[in-house]
C-alpha positions as CSV (number, residue, x, y, z in Angstrom):
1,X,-30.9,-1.6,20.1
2,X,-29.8,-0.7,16.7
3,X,-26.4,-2.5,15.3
4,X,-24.6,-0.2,13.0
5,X,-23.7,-1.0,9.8
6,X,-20.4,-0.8,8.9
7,X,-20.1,0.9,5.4
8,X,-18.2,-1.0,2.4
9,X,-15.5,0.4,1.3
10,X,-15.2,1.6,-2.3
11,X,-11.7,-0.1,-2.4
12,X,-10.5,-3.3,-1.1
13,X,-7.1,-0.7,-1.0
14,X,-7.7,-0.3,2.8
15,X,-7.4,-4.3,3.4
16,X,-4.4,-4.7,1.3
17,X,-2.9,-2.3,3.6
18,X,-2.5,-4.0,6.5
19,X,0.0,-6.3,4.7
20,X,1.5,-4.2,2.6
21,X,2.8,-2.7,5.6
22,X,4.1,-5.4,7.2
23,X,5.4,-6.7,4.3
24,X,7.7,-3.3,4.4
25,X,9.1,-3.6,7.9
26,X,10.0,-7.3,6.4
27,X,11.8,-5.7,3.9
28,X,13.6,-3.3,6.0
29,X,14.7,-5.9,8.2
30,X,15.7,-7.9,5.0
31,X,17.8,-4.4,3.5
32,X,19.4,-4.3,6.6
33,X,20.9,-7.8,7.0
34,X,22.3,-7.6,3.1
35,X,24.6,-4.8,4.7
36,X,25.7,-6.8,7.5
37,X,26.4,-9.5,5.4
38,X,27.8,-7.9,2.3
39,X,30.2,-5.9,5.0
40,X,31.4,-8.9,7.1
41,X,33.4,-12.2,7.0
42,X,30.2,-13.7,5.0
43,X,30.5,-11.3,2.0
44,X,32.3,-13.6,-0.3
45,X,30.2,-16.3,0.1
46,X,27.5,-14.0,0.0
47,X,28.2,-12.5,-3.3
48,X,29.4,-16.0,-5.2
49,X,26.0,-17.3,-3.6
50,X,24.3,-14.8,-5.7
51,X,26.5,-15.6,-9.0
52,X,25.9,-19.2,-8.9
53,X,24.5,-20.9,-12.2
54,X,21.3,-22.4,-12.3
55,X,19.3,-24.1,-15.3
56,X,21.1,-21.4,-17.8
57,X,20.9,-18.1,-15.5
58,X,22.3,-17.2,-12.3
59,X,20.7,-17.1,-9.3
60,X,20.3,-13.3,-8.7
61,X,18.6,-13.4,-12.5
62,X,16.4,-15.9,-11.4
63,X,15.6,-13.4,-8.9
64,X,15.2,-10.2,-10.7
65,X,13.9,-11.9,-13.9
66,X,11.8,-14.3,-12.2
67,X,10.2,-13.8,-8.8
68,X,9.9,-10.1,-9.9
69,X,7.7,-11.5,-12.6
70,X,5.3,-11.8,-9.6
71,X,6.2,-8.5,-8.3
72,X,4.8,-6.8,-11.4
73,X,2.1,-9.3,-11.8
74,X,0.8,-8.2,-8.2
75,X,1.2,-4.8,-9.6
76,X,-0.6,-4.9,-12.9
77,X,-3.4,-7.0,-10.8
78,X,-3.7,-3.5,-8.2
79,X,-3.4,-1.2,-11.3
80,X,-6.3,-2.6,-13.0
81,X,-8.4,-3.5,-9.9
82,X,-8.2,0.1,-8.7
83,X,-8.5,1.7,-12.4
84,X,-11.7,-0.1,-12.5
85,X,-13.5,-0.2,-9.4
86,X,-11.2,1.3,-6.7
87,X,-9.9,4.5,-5.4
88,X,-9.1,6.0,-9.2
89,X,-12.4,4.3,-10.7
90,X,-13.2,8.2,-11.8
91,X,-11.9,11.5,-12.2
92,X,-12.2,12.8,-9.1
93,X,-10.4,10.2,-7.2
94,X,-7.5,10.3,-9.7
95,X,-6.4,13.8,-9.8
96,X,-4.6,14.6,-7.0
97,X,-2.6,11.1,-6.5
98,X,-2.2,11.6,-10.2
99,X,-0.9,14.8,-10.7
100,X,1.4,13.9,-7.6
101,X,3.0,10.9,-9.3
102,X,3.7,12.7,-12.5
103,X,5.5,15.3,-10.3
104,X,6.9,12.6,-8.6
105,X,8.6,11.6,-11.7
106,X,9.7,14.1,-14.1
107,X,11.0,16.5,-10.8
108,X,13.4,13.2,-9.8
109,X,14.4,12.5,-13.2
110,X,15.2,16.6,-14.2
111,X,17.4,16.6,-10.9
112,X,19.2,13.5,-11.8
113,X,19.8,14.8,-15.5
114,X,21.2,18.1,-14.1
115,X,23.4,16.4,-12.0
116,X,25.0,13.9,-14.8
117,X,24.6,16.4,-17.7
118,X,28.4,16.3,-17.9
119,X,28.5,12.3,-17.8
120,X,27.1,10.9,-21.1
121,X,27.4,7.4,-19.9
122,X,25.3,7.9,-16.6
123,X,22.7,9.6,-17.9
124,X,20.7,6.4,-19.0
125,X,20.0,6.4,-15.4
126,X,17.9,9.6,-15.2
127,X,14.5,6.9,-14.0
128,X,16.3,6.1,-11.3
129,X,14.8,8.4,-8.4
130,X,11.1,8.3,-10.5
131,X,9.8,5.6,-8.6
132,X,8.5,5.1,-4.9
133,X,8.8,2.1,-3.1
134,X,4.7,1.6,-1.6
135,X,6.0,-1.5,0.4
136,X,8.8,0.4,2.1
137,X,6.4,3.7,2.7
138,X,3.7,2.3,4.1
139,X,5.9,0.3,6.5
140,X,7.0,3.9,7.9
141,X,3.5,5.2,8.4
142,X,2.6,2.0,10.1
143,X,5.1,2.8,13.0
144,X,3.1,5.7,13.3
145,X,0.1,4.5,13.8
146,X,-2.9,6.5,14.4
147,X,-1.2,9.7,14.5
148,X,-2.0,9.7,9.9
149,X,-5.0,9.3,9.1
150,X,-6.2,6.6,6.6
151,X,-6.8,9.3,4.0
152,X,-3.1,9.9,4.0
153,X,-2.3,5.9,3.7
154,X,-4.5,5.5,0.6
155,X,-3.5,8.5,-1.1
156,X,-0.2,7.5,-0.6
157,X,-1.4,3.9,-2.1
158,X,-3.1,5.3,-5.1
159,X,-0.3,7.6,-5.9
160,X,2.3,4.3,-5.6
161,X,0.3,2.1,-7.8
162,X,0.0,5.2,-10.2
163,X,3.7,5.6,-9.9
164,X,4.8,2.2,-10.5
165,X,2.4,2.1,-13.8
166,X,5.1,5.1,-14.8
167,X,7.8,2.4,-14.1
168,X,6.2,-0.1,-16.1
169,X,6.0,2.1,-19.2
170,X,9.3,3.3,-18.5
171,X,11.1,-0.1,-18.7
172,X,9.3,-1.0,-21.8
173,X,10.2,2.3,-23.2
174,X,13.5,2.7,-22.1
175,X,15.2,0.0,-20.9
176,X,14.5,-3.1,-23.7
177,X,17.2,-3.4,-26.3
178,X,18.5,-6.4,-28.6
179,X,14.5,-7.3,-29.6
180,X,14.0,-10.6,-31.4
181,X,11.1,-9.9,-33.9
182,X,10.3,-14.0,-33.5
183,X,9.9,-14.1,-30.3
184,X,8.0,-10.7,-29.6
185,X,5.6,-12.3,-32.4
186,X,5.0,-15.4,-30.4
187,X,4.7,-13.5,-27.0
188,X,2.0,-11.7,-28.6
189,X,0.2,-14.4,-29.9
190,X,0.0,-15.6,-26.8
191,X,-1.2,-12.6,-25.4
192,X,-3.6,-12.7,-27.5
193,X,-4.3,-16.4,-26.8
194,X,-4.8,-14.3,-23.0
195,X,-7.0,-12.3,-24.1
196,X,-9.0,-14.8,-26.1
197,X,-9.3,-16.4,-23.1
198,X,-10.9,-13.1,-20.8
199,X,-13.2,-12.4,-24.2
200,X,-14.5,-16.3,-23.9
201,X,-15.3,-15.2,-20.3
202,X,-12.8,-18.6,-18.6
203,X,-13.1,-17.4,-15.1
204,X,-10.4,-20.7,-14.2
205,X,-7.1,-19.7,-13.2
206,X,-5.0,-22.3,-14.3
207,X,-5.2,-21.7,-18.1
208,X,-4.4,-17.8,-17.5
209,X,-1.2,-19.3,-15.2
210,X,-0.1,-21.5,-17.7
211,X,0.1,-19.4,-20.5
212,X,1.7,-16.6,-18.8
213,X,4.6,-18.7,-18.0
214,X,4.8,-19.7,-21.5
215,X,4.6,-15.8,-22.3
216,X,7.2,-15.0,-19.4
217,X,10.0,-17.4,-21.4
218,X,9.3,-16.0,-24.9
219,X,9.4,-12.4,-23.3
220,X,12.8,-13.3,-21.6
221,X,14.1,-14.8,-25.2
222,X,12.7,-11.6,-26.9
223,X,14.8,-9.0,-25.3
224,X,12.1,-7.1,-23.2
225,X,12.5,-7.3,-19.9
226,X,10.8,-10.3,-18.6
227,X,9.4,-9.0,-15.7
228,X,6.5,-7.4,-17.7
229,X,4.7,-10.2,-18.9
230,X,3.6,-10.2,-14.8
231,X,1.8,-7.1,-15.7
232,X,0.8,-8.0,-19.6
233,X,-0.7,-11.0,-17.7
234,X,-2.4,-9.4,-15.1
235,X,-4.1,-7.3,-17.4
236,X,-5.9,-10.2,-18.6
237,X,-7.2,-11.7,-15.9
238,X,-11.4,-11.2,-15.9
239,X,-12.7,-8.9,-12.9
240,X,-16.2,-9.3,-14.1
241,X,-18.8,-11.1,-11.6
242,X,-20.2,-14.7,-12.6
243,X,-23.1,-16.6,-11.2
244,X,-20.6,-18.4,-9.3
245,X,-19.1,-15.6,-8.4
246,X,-21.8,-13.0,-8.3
247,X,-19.6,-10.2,-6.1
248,X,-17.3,-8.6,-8.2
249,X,-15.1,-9.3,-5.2
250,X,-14.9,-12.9,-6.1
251,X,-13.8,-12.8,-9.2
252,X,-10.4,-14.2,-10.8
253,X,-8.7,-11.3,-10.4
254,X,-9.5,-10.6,-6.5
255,X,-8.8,-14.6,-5.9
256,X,-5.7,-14.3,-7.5
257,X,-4.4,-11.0,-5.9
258,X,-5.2,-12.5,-2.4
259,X,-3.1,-15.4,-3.2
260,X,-0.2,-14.2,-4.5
261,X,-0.3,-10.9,-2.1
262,X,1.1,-12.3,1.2
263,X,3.7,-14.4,-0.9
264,X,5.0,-10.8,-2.6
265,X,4.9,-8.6,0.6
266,X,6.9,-11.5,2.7
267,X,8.8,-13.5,0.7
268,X,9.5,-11.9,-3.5
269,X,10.3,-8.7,-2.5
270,X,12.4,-9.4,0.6
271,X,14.3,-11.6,-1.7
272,X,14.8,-9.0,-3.9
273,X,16.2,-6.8,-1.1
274,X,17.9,-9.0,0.5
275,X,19.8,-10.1,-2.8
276,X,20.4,-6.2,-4.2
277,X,20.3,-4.3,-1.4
278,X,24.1,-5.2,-0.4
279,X,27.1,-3.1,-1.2
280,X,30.5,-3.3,0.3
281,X,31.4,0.0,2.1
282,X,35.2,-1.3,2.1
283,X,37.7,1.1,1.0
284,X,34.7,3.5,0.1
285,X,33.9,7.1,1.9
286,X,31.4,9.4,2.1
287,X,33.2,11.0,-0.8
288,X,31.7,8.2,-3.2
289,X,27.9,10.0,-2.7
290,X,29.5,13.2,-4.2
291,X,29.7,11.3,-7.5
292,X,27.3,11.8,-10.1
293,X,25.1,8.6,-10.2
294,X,24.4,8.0,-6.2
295,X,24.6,11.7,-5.8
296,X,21.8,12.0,-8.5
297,X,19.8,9.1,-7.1
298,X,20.1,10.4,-3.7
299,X,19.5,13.9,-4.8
300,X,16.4,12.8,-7.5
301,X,14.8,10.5,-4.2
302,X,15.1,13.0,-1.3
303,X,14.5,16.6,-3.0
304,X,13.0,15.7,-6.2
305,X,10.1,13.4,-4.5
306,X,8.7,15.8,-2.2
307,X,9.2,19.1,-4.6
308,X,7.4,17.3,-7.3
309,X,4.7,15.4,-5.5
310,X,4.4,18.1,-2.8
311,X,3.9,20.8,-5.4
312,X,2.1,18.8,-7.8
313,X,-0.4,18.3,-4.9
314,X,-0.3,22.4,-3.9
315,X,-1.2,23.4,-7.7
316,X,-4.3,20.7,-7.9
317,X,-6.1,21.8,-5.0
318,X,-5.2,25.7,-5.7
319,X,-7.1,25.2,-9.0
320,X,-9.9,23.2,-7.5
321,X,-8.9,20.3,-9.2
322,X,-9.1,18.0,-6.4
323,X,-9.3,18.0,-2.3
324,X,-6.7,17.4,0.6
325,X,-7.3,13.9,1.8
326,X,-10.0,14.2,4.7
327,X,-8.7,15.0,7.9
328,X,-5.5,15.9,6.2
329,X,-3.5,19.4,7.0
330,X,-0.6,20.5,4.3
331,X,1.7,19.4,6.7
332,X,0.7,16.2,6.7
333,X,0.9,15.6,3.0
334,X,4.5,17.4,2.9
335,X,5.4,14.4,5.1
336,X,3.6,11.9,2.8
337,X,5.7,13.9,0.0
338,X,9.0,12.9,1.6
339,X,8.2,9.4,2.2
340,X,7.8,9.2,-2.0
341,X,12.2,9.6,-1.8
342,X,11.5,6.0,-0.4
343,X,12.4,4.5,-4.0
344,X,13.8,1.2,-2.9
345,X,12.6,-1.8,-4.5
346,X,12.1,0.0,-7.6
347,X,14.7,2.2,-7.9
348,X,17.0,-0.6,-7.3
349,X,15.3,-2.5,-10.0
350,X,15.3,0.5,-12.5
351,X,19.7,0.9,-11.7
352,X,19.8,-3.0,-12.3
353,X,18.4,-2.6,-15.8
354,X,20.0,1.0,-16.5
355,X,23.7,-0.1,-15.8
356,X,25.3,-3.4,-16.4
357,X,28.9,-2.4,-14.8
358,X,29.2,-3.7,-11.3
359,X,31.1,-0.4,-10.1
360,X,27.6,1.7,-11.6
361,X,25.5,-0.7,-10.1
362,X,27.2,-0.2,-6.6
363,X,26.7,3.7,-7.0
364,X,23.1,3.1,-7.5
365,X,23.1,1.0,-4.6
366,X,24.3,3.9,-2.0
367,X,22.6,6.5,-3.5
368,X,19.1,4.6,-3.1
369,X,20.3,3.5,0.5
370,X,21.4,7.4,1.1
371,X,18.5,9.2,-0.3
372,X,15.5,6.8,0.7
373,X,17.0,6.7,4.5
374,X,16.7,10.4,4.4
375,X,13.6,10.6,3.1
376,X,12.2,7.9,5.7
377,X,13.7,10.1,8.4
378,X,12.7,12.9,7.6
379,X,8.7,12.0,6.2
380,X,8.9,9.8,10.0
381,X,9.8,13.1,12.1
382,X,7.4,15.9,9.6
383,X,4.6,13.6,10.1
384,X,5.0,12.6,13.9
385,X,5.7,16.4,14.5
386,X,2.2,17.0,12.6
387,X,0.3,15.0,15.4
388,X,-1.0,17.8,17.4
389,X,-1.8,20.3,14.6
390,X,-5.7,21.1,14.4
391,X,-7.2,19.0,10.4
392,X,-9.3,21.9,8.8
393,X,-12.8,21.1,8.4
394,X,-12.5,22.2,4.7
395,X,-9.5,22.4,2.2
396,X,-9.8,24.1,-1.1
């Protein structure tokens, strides 16, 4: 009797699924109880909780400055292990979750721009709705198990990683001011002490670790955000195979994904929800979301998202760019389009650095809740009403 042999997979994408989407229904769970919370007898203490000082910063800095240091390191660790040898190692496998991003992003941002073109001081919010939340998504299509095929899951990976690589650049772009020419010289002398270290081929963790906390603080002092020395640092970190390592599997950066993976998908980011995602609904009505910033947010994540990706996608495999995900019908991908409102973690993020006033921040707040709720609901009900359709054989 002949075994078969199960076939590798070109990614370890598929692997890191399975957590990422628990790590999503974690973080709805965690989104939810910040609205309980923030809307009941608990709010105050939930709120001063948040402001309390600790060793210089408060706590929610500590929070988005510091555990989302490991957010983005996770995230610069996927966006170089897929660029490399994973599912956009070539061409081919980067056009269509490519192209979908970009559309992903400018179509958000246009939206949100039209929407506050009359409001000068909201405008620095137009990134807002760019982003997609891959933690939060794939959570969805997990409840709906086999009825999406895996295509559809990784495409929807590969164009999240791609998308939160446009956040990166964005935030360093956009949203660093005040820069301290000392310090940004001595955070990149000890990137380059990082990279010395890759070029000298240290395959040891703990020297990479140690000096990206050192380059975390001096980032922090030098008026970038501080959150991307996690991805300046992951970007170091040696993929190569060694004779002690000889599968390219093994390497630092794979050992050091694994590690920090389950601590991101089940603890950082639910943190990070749990300590942003609450906003008092007293005294407010559904009034509020006709303002400009959550009705541009909301707006930007639930039509922007699936026009641009969905479109983006539509033009690519028109001009024979690039193929449907196998066993994939149009459908099916409009559905994985509308999931991509799902901006949450992000999105929250990107409002946090784009408006320092409580009362804007707050308006960011509903108009992620309101426009990634929709866009779960509705990506949840397109893709379980797709079950039964017939997958072509060939899409061109």
């Amino acid at each position: 009797m002949t075994v078969p042999i199960r076939p590798r997979a070109a990614s370890m994408l598929r692997d890191f699924l399975r957590s990422e989407s628990a790590g999503g229904l974690v973080l709805m769970a965690t989104a939810a109880a910040a609205l309980v919370v923030a809307n009941s007898p608990l709010a105050e203490a939930y709120f001063s909780t948040l402001h309390m000082p600790l060793a210089g910063l408060d706590l929610l800095h500590w929070i988005n400055d510091g555990l989302m240091a490991i957010f983005f390191l996770l995230v610069g660790l996927e966006i170089k292990r897929e660029m490399l040898d994973g599912e956009l190692s070539t061409w081919s496998r980067r056009a269509l979750p490519g192209f979908a991003a970009v559309g992903g992003m400018i179509v958000p941002a246009l939206i949100y721009v039209g929407i506050n073109a009359g409001s000068p001081e909201t405008l620095r919010g137009w990134a807002i709705p760019a982003a997609t939340d891959i933690a939060f998504a794939l959570g969805v299509l997990s409840l709906l198990g086999k009825r999406v095929p895996i295509s559809l899951k990784v495409f929807l990976a590969a164009l999240a990683i791609l998308d939160d690589l446009g956040a990166v650049l964005i935030i360093a772009f956009f949203y660093t001011d005040d820069l301290s020419p000392v310090f940004l010289g001595l955070s990149a002398l000890t990137l380059g002490g990082l990279i010395a270290l890759n070029r000298l081929k240290v395959t040891r963790l703990t020297p990479y670790l140690a000096l990206g906390a050192v380059l975390w603080w001096l980032v922090l002092k030098s008026g970038v955000h501080a959150t991307l020395a996690g991805v300046a640092l992951a970007l170091t970190i040696p993929m190569r195979a060694t004779p002690a390592a000889p599968e390219a599997r093994d390497s630092a950066l794979h050992r050091l994904e694994h590690a920090i993976a389950p601590w991101v998908a089940f603890l950082v980011v639910p943190i990070f929800g749990f300590a942003n995602a609450g906003v008092s609904f007293a005294g407010m009505s559904l009034s509020a979301l006709a303002a400009p910033v959550p009705l541009g947010v909301a707006a930007g994540l639930f039509l922007g998202k699936q026009i641009g990706v969905f479109a983006a996608s539509w033009i690519v495999v028109r001009l024979n760019l690039a193929d449907l995900p196998a066993h994939a019908t149009w459908r099916q991908v409009y559905g994985v389009s509308l999931l991509c409102g799902i901006g949450f973690t992000m999105s929250l993020f990107i409002g946090l650095l784009a408006f320092k006033a409580p009362e804007l921040q707050d308006a960011v707040k509903l108009g992620v809740l309101a426009g990634s709720g929709l866009a779960g609901l509705a990506g949840s009900a397109v893709l379980a009403g797709a079950k039964r359709e017939q997958t072509p054989t060939a899409s061109r």
